[in-house]
C-alpha positions, 0 to 999 in steps of 0.5 A, spaced: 531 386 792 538 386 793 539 392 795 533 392 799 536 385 802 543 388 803 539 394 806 537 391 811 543 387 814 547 392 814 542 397 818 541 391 823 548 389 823 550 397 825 545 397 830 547 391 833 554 393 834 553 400 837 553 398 846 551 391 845 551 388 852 558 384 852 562 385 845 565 377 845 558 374 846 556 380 840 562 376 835 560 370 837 553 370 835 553 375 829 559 371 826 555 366 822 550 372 820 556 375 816 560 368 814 552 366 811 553 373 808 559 372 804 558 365 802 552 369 798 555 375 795 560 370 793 556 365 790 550 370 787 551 370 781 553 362 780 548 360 784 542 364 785 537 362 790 531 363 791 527 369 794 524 365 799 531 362 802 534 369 802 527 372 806 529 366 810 536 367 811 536 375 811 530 373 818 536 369 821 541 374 820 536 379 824 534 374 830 542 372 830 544 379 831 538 381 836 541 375 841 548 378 839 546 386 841 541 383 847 544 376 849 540 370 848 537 372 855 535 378 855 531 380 850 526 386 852 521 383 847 522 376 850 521 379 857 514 382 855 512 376 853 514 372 860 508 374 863 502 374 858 505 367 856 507 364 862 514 364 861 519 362 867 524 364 862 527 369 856 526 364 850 529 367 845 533 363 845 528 357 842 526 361 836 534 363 835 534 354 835 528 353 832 530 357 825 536 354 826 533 347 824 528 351 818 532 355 815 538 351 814 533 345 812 530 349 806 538 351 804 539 343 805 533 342 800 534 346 795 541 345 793 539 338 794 533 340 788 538 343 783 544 339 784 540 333 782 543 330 789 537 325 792 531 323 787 527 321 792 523 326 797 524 321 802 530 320 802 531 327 802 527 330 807 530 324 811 537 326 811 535 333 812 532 333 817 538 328 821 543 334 817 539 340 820 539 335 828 546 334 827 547 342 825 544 343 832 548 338 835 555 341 832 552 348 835 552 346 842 559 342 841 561 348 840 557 353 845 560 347 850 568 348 847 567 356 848 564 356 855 570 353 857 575 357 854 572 363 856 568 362 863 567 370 863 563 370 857 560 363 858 553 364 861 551 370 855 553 365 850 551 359 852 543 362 855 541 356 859 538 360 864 538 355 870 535 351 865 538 344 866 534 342 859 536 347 856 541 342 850 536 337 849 530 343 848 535 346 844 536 341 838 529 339 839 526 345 837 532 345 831 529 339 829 522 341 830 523 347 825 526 343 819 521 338 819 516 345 819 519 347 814 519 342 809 512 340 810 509 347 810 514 350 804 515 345 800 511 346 795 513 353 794 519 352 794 519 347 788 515 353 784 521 359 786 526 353 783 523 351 777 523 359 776 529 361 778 532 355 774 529 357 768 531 364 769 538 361 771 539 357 765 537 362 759 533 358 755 535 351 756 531 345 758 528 346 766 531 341 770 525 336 773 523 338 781 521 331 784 516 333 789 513 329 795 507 326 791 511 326 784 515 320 787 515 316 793 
């Protein structure tokens, strides 16, 4: 599976990067897809995760390296769907945010999980979900602290389109996608940290996933 995922992200990477539409704005989108992918190479064999985090982040990666090659606003696919949809806009960007809150909750989760960190589900979906809605906040601070420094790349990054919302909708879709994903994918993902734990361990003990019904 890993070569097959480490496949993948180079093909789309390499493809990425041959005549994207503005070279600054394709760094600065893909950079989190290869930082996140050194982050996993380093940590792969210390601390596994599971297959559905690294499908997740592997669908991250592809959707951030599109909006890298395209710009957020001018994905082709996006513009097709603008008038079968009702669209006034390109809105890849919102799915772009919206995996920004799903998948950065899931990871949230899991290291929580394993490293025994928060007991109660509660507390724990809680403080994830602010995580993931403080992760977006953040994101735009720094899309605003890149327009100023460079005003010719600042309109491809940023992506509002004339959209005068375009901020808050941002972190409302983050949001929105972290509370998806802990209500929908939960469960499996309590099933794949008890396997891989296991696997992890040898044959020792499994440490005990707290799920949402087991305690409140």
């Amino acid at each position: 599976m890993k070569i097959a995922w480490t496949a993948i992200f180079a093909i789309v990477l390499i493809w990425s990067g041959i005549n994207p539409k503005d070279y600054p704005t394709w760094a600065l989108e893909v950079a989190p897809a290869i930082i996140g992918f050194a982050i996993l190479v380093v940590t792969y064999r210390t601390f596994p995760l599971t297959p559905l985090l690294y499908a997740l982040i592997l669908v991250h990666c592809i959707v951030l390296m599109v909006g890298g090659h395209y710009t957020y606003a001018e994905v082709p696919l996006f513009d097709t769907l603008k008038p079968v949809l009702g669209f006034e806009r390109n809105n890849f960007d919102k799915l772009g945010h919206f995996l920004q809150g799903f998948v950065p909750a899931l990871i949230a989760r899991e290291i929580l999980i394993r490293k025994a960190v928060l007991a109660s589900p509660t507390w724990r979906n809680f403080f994830i979900a602010c995580f993931c809605l403080a992760l977006s906040a953040f994101y735009e601070i720094l899309e605003w602290a890149v327009a100023e420094i460079s005003a010719t790349g600042a309109e491809a990054f940023l992506g509002t389109q004339g959209y005068a919302w375009d901020t808050q909708s941002d972190m409302a879709f983050a949001l929105a996608g972290a509370i998806l994903a802990l209500v929908m994918l939960g469960r499996l993902q309590d099933v794949q940290i008890r396997t891989i734990t296991a696997r992890h361990n040898g044959s020792g003990p499994t440490p005990t996933v707290t799920t949402e019904r087991s305690s409140r």
